[in-house]
TIPA-615923 format. One record per residue: x negated, y negated, z negated of N, C-alpha, C in turn; residue in one letter. Coordinates in steps of 0.05 Angstrom, whole numbers, plus 32768, in hexadecimal, padded with zeros to 4 digits. Example, Ala and Ser with C-alpha at 12.3 -4.5 7.8 and 13.67 -1.06 7.14 Angstrom:
<nodes>
7EF880727F647F0A805A7F647EF880427F64A7EFF802D7F727EEF80157F717EFE7FFF7F63S
</nodes>
This chain:
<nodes>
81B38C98800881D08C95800381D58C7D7FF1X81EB8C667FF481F58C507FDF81D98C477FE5X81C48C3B7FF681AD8C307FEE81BE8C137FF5X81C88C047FFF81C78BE7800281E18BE77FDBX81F08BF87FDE82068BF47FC281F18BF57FB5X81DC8C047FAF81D08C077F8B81BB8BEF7F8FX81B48BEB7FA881A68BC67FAB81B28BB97F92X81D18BB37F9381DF8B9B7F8681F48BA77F74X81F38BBF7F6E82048BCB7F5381EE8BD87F4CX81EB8BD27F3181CE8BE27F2681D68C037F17X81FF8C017F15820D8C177F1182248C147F27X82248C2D7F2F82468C317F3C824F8C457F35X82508C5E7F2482588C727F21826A8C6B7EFFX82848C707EF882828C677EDD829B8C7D7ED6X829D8C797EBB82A78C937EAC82CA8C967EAAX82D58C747EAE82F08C6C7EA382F78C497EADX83088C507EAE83128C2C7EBB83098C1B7EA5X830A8C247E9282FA8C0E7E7782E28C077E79X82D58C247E7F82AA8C287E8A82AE8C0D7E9EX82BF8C0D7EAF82B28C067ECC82BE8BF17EC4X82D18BE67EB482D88BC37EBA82C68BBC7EA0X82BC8BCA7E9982A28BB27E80828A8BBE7E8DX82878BC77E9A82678BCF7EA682668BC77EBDX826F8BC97ECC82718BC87EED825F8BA27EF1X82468BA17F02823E8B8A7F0582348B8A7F23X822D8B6D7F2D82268B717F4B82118B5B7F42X81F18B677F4A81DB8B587F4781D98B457F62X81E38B2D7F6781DF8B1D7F7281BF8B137F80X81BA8B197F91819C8B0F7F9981998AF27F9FX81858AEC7FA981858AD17FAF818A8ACA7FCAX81988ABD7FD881978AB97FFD81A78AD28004X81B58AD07FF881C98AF5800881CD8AE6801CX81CC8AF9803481D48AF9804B81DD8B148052X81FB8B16805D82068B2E806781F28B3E807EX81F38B26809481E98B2F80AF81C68B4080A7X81BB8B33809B81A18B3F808F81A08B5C8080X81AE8B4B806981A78B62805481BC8B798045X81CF8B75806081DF8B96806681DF8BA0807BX81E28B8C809A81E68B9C80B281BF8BA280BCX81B08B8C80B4818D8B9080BC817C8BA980B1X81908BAC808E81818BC0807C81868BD58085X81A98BD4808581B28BF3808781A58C0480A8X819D8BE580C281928BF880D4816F8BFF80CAX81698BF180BA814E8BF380B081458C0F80AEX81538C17809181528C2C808781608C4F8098X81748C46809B81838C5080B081918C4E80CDX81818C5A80D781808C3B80FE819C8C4C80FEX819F8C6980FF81AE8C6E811381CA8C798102X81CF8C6280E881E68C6F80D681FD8C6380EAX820C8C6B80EA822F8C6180FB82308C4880E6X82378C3380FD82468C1680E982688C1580F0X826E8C21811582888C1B811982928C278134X82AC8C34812B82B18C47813982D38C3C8142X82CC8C32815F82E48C20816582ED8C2C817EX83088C2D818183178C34819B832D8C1E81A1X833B8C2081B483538C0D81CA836C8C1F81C8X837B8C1481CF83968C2281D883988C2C81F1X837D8C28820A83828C2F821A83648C4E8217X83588C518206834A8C6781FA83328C5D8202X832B8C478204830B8C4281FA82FE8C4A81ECX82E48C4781DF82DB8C5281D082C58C4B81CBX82B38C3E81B8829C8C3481B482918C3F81A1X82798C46819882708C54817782578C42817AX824B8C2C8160823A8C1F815782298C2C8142X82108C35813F81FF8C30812D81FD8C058124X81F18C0E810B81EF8BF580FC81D68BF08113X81C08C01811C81AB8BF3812981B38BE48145X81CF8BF5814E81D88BE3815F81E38BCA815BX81F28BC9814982008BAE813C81E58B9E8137X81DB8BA7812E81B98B8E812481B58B85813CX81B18B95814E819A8B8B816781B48B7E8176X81CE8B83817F81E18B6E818A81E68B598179X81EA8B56816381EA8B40815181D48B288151X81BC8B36815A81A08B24816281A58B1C8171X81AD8B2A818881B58B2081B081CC8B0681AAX81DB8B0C819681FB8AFC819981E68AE0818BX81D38AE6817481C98ACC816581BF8AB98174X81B28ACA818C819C8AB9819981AC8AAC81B0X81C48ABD81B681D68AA681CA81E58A9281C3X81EB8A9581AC81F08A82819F81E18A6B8196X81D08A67818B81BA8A66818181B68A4F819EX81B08A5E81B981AA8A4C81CE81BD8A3381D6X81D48A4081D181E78A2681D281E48A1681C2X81DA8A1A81AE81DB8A04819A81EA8A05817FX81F78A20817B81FC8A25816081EB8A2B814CX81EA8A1A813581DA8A1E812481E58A218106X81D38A2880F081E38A2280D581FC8A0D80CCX820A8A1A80C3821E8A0480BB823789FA80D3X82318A0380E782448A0180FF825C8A1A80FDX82758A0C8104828B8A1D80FB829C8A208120X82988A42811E82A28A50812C82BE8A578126X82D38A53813B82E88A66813982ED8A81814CX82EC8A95814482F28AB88147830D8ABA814DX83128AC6815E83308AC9816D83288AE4817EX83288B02816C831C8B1F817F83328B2E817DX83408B2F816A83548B46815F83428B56814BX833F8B6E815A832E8B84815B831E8B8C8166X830E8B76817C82FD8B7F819282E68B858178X82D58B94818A82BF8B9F817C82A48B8A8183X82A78B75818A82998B56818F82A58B528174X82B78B50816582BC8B3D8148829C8B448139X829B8B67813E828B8B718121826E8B598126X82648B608140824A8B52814882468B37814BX82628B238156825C8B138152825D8B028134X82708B0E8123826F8B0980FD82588B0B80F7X82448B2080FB82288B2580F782158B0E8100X821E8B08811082028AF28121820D8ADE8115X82278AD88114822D8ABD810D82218AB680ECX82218ACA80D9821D8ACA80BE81F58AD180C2X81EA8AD980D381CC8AD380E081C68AB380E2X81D98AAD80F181CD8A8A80FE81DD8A7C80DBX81F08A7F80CC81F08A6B80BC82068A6580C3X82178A6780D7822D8A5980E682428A6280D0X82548A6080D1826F8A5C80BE828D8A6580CFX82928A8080CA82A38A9080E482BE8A8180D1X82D78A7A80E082F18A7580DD82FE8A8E80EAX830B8AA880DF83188AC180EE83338AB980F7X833A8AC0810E835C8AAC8110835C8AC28121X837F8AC8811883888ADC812383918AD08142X839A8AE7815D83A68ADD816E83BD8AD28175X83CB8ACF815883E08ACF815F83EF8AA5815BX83D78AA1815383D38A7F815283E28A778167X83F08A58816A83FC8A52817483E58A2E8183X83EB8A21819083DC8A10819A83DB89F88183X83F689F1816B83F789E6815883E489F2813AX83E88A0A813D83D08A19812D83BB8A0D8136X83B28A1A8150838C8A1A8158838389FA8155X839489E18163838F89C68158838589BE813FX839C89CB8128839189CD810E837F89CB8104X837989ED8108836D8A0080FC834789E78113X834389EE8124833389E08129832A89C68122X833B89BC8126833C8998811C832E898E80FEX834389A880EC833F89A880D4831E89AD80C4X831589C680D582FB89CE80CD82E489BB80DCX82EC89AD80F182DA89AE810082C689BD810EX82D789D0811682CC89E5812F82BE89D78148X829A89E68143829289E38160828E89F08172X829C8A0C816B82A58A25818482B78A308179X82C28A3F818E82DA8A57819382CD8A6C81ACX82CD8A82819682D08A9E81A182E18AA981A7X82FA8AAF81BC830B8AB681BA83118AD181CBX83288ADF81CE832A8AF681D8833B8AEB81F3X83288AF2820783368AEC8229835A8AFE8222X83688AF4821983818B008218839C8AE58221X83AA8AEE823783BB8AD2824283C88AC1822CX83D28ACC821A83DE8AAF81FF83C88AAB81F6X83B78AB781EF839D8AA381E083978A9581F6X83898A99820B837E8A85821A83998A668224X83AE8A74822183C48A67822B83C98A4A820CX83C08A5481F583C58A4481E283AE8A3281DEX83988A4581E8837E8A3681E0837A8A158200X83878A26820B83868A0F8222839989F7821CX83B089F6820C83BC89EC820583AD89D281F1X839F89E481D6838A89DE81BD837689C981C9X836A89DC81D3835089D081DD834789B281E1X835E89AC81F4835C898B81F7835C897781E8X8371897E81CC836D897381B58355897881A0X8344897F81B18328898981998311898281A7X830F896B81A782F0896481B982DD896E81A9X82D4896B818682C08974818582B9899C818FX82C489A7819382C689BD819682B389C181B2X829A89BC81AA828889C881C4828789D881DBX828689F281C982848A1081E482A08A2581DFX82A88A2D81ED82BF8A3F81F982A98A5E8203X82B58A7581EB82AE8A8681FC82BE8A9D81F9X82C08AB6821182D78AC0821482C88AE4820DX82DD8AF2820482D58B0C820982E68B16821AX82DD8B1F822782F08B2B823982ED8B158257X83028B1B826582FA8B15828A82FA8AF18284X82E98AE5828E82E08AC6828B82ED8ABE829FX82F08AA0829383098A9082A082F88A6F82A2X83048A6382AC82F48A4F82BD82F78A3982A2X82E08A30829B82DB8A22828482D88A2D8270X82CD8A4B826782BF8A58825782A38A6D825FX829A8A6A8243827C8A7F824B828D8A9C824BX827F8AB1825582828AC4824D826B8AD38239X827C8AE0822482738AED8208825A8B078213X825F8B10822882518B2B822B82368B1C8239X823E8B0C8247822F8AFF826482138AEE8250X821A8AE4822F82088AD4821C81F98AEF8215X81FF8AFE820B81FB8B10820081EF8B2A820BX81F48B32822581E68B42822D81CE8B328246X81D68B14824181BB8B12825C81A78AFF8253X81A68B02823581968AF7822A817C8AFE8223X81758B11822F81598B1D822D814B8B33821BX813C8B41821F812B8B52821781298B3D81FDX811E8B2F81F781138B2281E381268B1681C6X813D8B1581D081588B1081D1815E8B2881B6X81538B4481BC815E8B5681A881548B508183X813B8B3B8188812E8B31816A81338B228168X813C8B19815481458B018141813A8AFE8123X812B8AE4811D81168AE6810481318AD980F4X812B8AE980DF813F8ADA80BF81358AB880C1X81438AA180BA813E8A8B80BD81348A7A80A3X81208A6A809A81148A6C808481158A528079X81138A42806781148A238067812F8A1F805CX81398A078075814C89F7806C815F8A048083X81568A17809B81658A2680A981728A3D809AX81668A4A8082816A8A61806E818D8A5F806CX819C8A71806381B68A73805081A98A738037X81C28A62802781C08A69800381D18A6D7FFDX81E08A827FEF81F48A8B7FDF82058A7B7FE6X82058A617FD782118A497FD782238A447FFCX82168A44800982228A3E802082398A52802EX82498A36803D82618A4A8043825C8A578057X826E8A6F805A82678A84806F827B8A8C807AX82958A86806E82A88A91807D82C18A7C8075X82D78A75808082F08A688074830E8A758084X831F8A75807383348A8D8081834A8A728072X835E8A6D808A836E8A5B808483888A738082X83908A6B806983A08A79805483BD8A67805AX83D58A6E805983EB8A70805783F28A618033X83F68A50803284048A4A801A84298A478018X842D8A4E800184478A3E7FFB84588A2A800EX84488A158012845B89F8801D843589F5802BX844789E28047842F89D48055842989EB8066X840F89DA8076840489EE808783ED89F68075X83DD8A12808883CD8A29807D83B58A16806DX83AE8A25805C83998A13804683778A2C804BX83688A11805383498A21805483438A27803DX83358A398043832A8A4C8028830E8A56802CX83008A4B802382E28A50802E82CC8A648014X82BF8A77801F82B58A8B8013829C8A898015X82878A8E800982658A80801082598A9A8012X82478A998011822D8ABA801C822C8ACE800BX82398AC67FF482378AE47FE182548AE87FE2X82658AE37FF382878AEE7FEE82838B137FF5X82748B0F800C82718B32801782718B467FF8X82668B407FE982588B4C7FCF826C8B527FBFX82828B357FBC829D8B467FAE82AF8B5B7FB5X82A78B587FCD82BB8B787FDF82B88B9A7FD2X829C8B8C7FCB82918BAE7FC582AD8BBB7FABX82B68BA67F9D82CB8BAE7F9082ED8BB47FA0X82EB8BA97FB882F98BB37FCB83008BD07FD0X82DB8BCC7FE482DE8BE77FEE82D98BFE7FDFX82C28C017FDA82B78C1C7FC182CF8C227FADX82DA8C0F7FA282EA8C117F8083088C137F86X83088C0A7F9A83348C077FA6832F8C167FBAX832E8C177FD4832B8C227FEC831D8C3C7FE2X83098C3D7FD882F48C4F7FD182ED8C597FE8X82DF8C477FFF82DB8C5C800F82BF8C628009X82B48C7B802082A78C93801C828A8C868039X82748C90802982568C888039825A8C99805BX825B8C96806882488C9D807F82718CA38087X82818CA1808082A98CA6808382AC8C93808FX82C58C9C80A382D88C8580A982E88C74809BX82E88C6080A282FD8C53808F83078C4680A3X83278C42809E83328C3480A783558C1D809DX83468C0780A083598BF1809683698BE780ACX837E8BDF80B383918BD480D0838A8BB580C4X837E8BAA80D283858B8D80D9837A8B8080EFX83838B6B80F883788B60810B83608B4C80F8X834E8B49810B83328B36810583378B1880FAX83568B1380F4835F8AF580F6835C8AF080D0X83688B0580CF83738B0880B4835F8B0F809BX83668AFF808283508B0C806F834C8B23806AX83678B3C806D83648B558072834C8B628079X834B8B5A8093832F8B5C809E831A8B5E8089X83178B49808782F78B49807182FB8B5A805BX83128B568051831A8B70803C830E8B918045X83198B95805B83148BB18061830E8BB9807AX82FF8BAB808282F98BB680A582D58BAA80AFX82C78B9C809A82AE8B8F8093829B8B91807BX82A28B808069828C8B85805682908B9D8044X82998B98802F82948BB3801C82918BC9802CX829F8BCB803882978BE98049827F8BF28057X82728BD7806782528BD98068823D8BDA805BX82498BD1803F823A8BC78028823D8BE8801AX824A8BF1802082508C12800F824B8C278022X82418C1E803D82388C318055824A8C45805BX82698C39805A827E8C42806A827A8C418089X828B8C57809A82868C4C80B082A78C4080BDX82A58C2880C782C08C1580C782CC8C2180E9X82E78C2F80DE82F58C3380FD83068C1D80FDX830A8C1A812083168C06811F831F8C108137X833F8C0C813983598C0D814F83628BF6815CX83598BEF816F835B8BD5817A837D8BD8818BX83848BD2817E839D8BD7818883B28BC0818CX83C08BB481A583D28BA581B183DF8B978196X83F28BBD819884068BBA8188840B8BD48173X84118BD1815A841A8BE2814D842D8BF7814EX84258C0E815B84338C31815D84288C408148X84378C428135842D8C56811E842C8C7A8128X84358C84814384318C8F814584108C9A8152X84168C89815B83EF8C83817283D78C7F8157X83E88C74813E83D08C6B812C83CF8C8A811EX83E18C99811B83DA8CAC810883CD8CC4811CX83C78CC3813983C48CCF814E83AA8CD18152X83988CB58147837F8CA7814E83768CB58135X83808CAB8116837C8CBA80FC83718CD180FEX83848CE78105837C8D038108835C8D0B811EX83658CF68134834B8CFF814E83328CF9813EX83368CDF813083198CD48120830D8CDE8109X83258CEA80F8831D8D0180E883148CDE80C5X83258CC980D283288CB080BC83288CBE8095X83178CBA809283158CC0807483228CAF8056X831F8C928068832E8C7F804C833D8C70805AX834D8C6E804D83728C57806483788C458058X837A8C36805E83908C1A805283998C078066X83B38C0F806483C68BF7806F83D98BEE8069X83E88BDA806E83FF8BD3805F84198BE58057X84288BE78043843B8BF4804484518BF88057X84568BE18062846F8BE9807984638BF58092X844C8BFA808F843C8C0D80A1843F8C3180A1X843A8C31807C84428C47807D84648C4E8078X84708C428083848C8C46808284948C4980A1X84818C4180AA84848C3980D4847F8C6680D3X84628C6280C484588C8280C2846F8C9780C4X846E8C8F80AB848A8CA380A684AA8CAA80AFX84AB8C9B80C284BE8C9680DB84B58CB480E9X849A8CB580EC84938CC58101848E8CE480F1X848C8CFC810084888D1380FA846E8D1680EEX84648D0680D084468D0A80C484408D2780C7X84468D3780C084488D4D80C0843E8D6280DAX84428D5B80F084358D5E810784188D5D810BX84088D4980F483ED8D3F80FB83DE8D4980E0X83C88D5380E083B68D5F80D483AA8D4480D2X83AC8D4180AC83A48D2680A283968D2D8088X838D8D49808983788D4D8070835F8D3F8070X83598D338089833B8D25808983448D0B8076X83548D03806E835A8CDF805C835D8CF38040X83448CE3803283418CE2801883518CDA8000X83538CC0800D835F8C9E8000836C8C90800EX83858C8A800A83958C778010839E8C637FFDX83A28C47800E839D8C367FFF83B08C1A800BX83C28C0E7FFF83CC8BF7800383CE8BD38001X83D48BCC800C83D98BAD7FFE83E88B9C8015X83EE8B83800A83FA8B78801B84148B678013X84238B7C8009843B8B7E800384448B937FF2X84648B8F7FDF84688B9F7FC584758BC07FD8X846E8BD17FCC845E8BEA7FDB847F8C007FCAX84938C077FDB84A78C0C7FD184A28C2F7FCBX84B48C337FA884AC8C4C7FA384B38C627FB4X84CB8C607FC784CE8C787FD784B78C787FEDX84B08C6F7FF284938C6A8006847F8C777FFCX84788C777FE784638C7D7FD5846E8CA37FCDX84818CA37FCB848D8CC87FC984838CD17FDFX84978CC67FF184938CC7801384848CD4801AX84668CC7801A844C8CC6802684398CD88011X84488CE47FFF84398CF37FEA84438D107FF2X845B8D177FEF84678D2A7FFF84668D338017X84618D1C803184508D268049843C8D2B804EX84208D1B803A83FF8D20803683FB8D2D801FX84008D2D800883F88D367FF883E78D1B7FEDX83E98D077FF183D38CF17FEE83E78CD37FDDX83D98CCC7FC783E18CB57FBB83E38CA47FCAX83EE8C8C7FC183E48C707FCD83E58C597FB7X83C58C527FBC83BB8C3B7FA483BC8C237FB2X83CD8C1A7FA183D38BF37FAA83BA8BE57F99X83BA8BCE7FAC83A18BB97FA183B48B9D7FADX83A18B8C7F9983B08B787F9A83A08B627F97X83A38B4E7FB183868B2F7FB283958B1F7FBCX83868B127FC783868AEE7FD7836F8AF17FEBX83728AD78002835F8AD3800E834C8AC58002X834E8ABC7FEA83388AAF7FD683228AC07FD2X83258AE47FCA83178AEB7FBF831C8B067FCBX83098B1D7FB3830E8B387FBD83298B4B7FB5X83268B617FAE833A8B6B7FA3833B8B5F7F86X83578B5C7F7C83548B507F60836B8B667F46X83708B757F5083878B877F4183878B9B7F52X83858BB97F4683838BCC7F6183868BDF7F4AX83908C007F5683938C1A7F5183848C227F52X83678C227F3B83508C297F44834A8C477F3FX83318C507F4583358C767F42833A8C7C7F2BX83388C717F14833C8C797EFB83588C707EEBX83648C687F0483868C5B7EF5839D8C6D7F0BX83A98C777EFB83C98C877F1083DA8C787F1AX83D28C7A7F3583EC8C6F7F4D84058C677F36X84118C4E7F3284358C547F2B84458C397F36X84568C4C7F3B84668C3C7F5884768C207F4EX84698C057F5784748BEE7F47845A8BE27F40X844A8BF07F3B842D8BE57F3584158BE37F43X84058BCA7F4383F18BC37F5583DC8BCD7F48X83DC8BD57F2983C38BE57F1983BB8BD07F0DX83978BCA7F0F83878BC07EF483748BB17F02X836C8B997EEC83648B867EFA83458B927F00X833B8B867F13831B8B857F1D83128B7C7EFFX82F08B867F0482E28B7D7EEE82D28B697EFCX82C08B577EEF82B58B3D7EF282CC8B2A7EF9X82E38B277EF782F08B117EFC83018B167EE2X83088AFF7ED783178AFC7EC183348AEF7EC9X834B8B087EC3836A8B097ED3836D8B0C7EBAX83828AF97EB1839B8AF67EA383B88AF37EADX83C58AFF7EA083EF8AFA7EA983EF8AE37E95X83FC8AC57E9983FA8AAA7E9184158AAC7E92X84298A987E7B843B8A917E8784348A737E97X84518A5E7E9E844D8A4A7EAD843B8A357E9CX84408A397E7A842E8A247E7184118A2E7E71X84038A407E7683EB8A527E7783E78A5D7E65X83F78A6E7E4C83F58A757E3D83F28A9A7E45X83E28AAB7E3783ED8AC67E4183FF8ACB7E33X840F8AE37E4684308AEB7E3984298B117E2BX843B8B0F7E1A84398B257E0F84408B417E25X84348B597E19843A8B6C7E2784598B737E35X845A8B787E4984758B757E51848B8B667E56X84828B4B7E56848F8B357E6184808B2C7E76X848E8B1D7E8B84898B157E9D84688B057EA4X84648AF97EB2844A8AE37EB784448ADA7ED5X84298ACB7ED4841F8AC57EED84018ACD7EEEX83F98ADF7F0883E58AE87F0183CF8AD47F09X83B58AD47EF283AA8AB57EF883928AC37EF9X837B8AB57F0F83618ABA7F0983538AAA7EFEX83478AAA7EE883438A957ED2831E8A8F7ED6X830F8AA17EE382F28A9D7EE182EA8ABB7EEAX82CA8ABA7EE582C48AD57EE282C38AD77EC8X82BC8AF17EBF82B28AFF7EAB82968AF67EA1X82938AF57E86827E8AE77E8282608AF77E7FX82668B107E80824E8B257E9382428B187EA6X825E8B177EBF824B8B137ED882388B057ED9X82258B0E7EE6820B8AFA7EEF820B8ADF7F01X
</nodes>
């Protein structure tokens, strides 16, 4: 139980939000690699623990062991791999929710490659960008008619952009995703860790999520091989979800959401990640899926659970959710009665960026209060600044600033 968490927290259990924000540390190894040394270990030790438990709107249904995710994540490396993707080559991801995001994130953070997550809902002036900008030499995308309809649009403006490949039914001028991947061979299921100057180092980037600013277009934000590691303060300490439990976060694969709560910390804490691949958002179908799956930790945005509460909660046997959990957006106090009065269940706001992990959150040792995002993470050093950077006294206003880490951290 916790064997990959007590790897890299040498404590997780603590007495008081004071214990845990001056104690709480994450022993950093050398060469972290996600794809290795959480989805390889956890099938190591445990072939046949659940990694992901995903359904459709039309009632699909797929259930993954981590040993499955390892051994398709090898198949996806080595097709890749044959085309010619190598370290340092930047992929853009376009799945939603397909259950190809989990495996191909895996292989891609295997080969070294550098995933860009873009939601579907990009426009042909987006995908230009967003490609142009990074220098993308693939796109993964989801066979869906406006993606392919935008990307046909994109495309032409992006010569360096090598290979096209599709999930879902293949269209004339792309590979197909299943067709690399499943006819790649017996041999195809091993993949050796890469050693040298092929190796990952901490240092290198691994992921970049073009972020929304203020003014201008979206601003890259690039995260290197130990980002997975700050989640664990995500998921375990905010989410809190539960070993061998469902958890489940709503987002699509585009969004930093995603990595927040539907990937690392949660593999890294041997959650098992549900996932609702869903079109479109029916809060009734989602609290429908909740109950069938028997979902143990929740988090979704607040006007989600306001969509909820539209509907008859009350109808659905929802004692299997532990923990509920928010962010996003400022989380209104009748919402928070609401949803307390129909479950019997709090709801703890957390509060980040696509920069980083959770950075202010309702953690188990602080009381829900409505208006408040709670207390800052430990290892990062958060101050309320005014505009000249000064901090402001108790109860006046500020700007919340991340100033460094903590001078603990390792």
């Amino acid at each position: 139980m916790d064997h990959i968490l007590k790897k890299y927290c040498p404590r997780i259990d603590f007495d008081s939000y004071e214990d845990f924000f001056e104690n709480f540390t994450i022993d950093v190894p050398e060469n972290f690699n996600f794809g290795y040394d959480v989805v390889d270990e956890w099938a190591r030790v445990e072939p046949e623990k659940r990694a992901l438990v995903w359904c459709d709107d039309a009632d699909n249904e797929e259930i993954f062991t981590f040993s499955d995710i390892a051994r398709l994540s090898n198949r996806c490396a080595n097709a890749l791999a044959g085309l010619g993707i190598r370290k340092g080559d930047i992929v853009l991801v376009m799945l939603r929710q397909r259950w190809e995001y989990w495996v191909t994130a895996t292989a891609l953070h295997k080969l070294g490659a550098i995933i860009i997550p873009a939601t579907i809902q990009l426009t042909k002036k987006d995908l230009v960008y967003r490609m142009s900008a990074s220098g993308a030499r693939a796109v993964i995308a989801l066979s869906d008619p406006y993606v392919l309809e935008q990307m046909s649009l994109a495309l032409p403006e992006c010569p360096e952009v090598q290979h096209r490949i599709l999930v879902g039914a293949v269209r004339e001028g792309w590979l197909s995703w299943h067709q690399l991947v499943d006819g790649a061979g017996e041999a195809a299921d091993r993949w050796e860790r890469p050693t040298g100057a092929a190796a990952t180092a901490n240092t290198d980037n691994m992921l970049i999520y073009f972020t929304s600013g203020t003014t201008g277009l979206a601003k890259m934000c690039t995260h290197n091989f130990v980002h997975p590691l700050g989640h664990i303060l995500t998921a375990k300490y905010w989410q809190e979800v539960r070993e061998n439990k469902l958890h489940l976060s709503v987002s699509d694969s585009g969004w930093a959401k995603f990595g927040w709560g539907k990937i690392y910390g949660q593999w890294i804490a041997g959650a098992t990640i549900f996932a609702y691949d869903t079109v479109r958002f029916s809060p009734l179908e989602l609290l429908k899926r909740v109950e069938h799956y028997q979902v143990t930790t929740f988090c979704v945005p607040p006007t989600m659970y306001r969509f909820m509460l539209q509907e008859d909660v009350s109808a659905f046997d929802l004692s299997c959710i532990k923990h509920c959990s928010t962010a996003g957006e400022p989380l209104n106090a009748d919402v928070t009665k609401r949803w307390l009065e129909a479950t019997g269940l709090q709801i703890y706001e957390g509060f980040g960026q696509s920069e980083g992990p959770v950075l202010l959150a309702t953690f188990p040792w602080v009381e829900p209060r409505p208006g408040s995002m709670g207390k800052p993470s430990p290892l990062l050093n958060i101050q309320l600044l005014d505009d000249a950077g000064t901090p402001v006294e108790d109860g006046d206003e500020g700007n919340i600033c991340v100033t460094g880490l903590q001078a603990a951290y390792p």
